[in-house]
N, C-alpha and C positions, 0 to 999 in steps of 0.2 A: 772754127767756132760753130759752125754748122753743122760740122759733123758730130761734136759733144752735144749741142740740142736734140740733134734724132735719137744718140743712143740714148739720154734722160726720158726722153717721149719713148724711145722702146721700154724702156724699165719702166716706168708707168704703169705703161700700157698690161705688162705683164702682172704688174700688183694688182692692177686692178680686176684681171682676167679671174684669178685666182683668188680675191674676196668671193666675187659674184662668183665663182665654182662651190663656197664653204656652204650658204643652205642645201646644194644638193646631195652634198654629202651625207650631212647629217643623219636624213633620214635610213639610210644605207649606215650607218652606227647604230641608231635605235631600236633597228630591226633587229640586231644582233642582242639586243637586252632585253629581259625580263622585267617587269614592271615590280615596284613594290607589293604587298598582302593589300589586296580593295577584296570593298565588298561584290558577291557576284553583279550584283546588281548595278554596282557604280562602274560594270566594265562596258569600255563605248562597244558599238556592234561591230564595226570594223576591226577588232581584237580579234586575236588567238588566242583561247585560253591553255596556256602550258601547264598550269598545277590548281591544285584545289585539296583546302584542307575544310575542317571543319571546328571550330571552339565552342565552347559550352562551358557552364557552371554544372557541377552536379553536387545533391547537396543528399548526404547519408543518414538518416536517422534512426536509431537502437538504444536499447531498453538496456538498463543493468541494477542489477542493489546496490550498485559499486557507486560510492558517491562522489566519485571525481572518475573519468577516462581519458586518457593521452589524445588530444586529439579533437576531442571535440568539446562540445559548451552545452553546458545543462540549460535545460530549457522550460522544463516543467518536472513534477513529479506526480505521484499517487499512490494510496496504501492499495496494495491489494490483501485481502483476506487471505490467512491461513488456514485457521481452525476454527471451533465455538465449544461449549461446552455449560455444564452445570451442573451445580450441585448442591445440599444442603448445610447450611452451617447453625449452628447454633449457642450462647453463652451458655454453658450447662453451668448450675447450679451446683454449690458445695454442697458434697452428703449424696449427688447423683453415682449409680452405680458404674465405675468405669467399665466395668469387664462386660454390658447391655450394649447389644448393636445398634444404640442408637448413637452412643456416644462413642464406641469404635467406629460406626459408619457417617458419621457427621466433620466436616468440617467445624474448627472450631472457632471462624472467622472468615469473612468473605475474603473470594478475591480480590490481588490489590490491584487499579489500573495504574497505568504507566507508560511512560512514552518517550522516546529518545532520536536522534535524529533519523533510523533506520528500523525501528521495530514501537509498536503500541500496543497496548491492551487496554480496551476498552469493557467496560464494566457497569451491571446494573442487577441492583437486589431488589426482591419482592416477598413482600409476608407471603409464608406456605400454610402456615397453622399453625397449632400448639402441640405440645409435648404434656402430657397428664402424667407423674409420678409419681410414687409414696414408698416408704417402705413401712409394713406391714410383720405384727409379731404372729404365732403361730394360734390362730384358733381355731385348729384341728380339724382344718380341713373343710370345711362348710361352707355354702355359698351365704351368700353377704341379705340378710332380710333387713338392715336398716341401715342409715347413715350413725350410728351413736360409736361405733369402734372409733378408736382414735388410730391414726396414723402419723409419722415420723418422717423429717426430712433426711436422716441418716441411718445404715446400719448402726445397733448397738442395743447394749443391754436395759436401757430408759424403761423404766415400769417392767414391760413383758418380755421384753429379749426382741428386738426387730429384725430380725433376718430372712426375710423374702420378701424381693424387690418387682414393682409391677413397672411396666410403662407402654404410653400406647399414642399414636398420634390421630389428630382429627382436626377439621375447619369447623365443629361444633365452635361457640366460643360464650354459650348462651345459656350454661348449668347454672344452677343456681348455686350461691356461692354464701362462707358465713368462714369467722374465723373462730371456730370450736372445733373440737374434737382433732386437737392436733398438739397434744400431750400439753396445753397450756402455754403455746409458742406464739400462739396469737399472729397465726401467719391465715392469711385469706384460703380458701382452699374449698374443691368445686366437688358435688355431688351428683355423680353420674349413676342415673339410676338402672340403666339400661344392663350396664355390667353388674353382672351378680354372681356365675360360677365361681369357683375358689381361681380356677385356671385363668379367669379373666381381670381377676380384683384381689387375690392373695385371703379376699374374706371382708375387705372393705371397700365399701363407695365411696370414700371421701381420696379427692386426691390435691395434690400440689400442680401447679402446669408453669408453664413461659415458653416464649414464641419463638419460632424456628422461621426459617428465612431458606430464599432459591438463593444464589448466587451463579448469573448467568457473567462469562466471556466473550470474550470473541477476539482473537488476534489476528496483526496487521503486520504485513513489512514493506517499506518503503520501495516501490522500483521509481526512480529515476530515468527520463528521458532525456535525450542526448542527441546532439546533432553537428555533423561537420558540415561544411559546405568548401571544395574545393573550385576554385576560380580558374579560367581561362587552358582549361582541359583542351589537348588537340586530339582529331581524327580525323585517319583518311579517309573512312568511309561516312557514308553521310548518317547523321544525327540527327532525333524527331524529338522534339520537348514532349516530355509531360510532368507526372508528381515532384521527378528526382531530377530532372533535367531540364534546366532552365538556360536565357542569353546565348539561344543557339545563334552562330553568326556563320554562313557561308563565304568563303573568301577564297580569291582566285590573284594567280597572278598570270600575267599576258604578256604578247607580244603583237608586234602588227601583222598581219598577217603577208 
């Protein structure tokens, strides 16, 4: 019976031996591991550091006219300028002569503005002056000594035969004006005294007018800004934040040394 109590107290004894042997192990397993991804910072001083990577945000931003891009998210936009331009328009009057550079070189109605999710034209008219016309029959030729000829808002054979056509532009807008001497049409019509060769007034100073206009543009097309931002990017080598590069995190992992 004595002899079964020693060897139970030897097995014991050896269990016991052998707990109190397990923390020194331990440490002799942990040195053989690597620690999880810490921050450098969170690593104790007594570490090895074995690796080191580095993560960041980096975030992309580019221009396009393209109104949607694979990739990224619109963010803002803005027209940038194309072109400008201008030019003269004006409602010409029936009876005016087509085949006169005013009314080949005029537009005959402003530019239209407009605008659509990727292009605009913006738009803005201003009185230029007026346009002084008549047509005039033949009085052989002579410069013009009074306002009493009559003149005509059309070619045609009306009393004298009307066929030579005058026209001339000016910001005058201040002649004096009467509705006579304009075959009985009772249209208003302005007495410009100043013109008086045949070459300048066909022979007459009275004339017809109506107002002529700029028609200024200016076109736009839409560029579109755009931006990606890719998250938790790695490198080995080390990473410095600035504009494009943001949540930089240095991270190591260790062992004991």
């Amino acid at each position: 019976m004595n002899m079964k109590l020693k060897r139970f107290t030897a097995t014991v004894l050896v269990v016991a031996l052998l707990v109190a042997l397990l923390p020194a192990v331990s440490p002799k397993v942990a040195a053989a591991t690597e620690s999880e991804w810490v921050l450098a910072s969170e690593a104790p001083d007594w570490a090895k550091i074995t690796q080191r990577k580095y993560t960041y945000d980096l975030t992309t931003n580019t221009e396009s006219t393209a109104t949607s891009l694979a990739g990224y998210t619109q963010y803002d936009s803005y027209w940038n300028k194309t072109g400008s331009g201008a030019a003269h328009y004006a409602s010409f009057p029936g009876g005016f002569d087509q085949t006169n550079g005013y009314y080949t070189g005029f537009m005959k109605s402003a530019y239209t503005a407009s605008e659509t999710q990727t292009a605009k034209r913006e738009v803005s008219n201003v009185f230029a002056g007026y346009i002084y016309w008549h047509w005039m029959y033949d009085c052989g030729g002579g410069a013009a000594s009074s306002s009493w000829r009559n003149i005509y808002y059309q070619k045609g054979t009306r009393y004298y035969g009307y066929k030579y056509f005058g026209a001339f532009t000016s910001t005058n807008g201040n002649y004096s004006s009467d509705k006579s001497y304009c075959c009985g049409l009772n249209i208003t019509n302005y007495i410009v005294p100043e013109r008086t060769s045949f070459a300048s007034c066909q022979g007459a100073t009275r004339w017809f007018r109506f107002d002529y206009y700029t028609s200024h543009y200016t076109d736009y097309y839409k560029m579109f800004q755009y931006r990606k931002v890719e998250e938790g990017l790695e490198s080995a080598t080390q990473i410095v934040a600035s504009d494009t590069i943001s949540n930089v995190q240095n991270l190591v992992q260790y062992r004991p040394k």
